[in-house]
N, C-alpha and C positions, 0 to 999 in steps of 0.2 A: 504494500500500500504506500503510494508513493505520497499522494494527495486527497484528502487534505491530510498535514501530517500531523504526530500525534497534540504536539504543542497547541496547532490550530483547534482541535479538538478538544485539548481542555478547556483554553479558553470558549470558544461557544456555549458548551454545556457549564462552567462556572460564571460565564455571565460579567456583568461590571462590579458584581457584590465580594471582593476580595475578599470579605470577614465569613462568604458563608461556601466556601471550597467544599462542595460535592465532590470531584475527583481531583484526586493529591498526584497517581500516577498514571504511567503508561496500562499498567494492568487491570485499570482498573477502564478506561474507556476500551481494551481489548475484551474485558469481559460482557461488558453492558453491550456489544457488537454481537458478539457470538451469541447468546441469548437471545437479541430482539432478531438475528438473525435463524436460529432455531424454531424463531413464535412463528418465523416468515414462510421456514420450510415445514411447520405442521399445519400449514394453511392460512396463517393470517392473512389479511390483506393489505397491500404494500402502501403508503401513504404518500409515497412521492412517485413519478412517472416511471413505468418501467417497460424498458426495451425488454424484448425476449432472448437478449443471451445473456442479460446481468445477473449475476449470482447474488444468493440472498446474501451474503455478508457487504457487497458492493450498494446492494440497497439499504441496508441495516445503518452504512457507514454514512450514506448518505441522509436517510433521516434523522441520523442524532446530528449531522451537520445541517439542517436547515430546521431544527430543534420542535421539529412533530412530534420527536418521540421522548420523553422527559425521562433522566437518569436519577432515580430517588433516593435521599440518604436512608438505608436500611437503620442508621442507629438513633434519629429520631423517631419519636410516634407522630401517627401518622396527623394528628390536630396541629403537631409545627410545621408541618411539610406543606 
């Protein structure tokens, strides 16, 4: 994955709010990929445009980059989130 790269990718998903860092690393926007790209391959439905030779993690990667798909902090409940 060349683009967008991982950097770019934290930043979108942490946003302008530097005090409230959702994802600290690379592992952890790798993970939140694979997963919504897993929901993609048991049938979900894709949220952004998809050509028919994109693989689900290529769409996965792109809706956490146009921020459709929202990455949650598991260790708040879920009233702060």
């Amino acid at each position: 994955m060349l683009h967008p790269s991982y950097s770019e990718l934290m930043e979108v998903v942490n946003g302008d709010d530097e005090d409230k860092n959702i994802i600290s690393s690379r592992y952890s926007i790798v993970i939140a990929s694979s997963k919504r790209a897993r929901q993609l391959i048991a049938g979900d439905v894709p949220m952004v445009a998809e050509p028919e030779n994109r693989k689900p993690l290529s769409v996965a990667v792109d809706e956490l980059q146009s921020q459709m798909v929202k990455i949650l902090d598991e260790t708040l409940e879920p009233s702060e989130q």
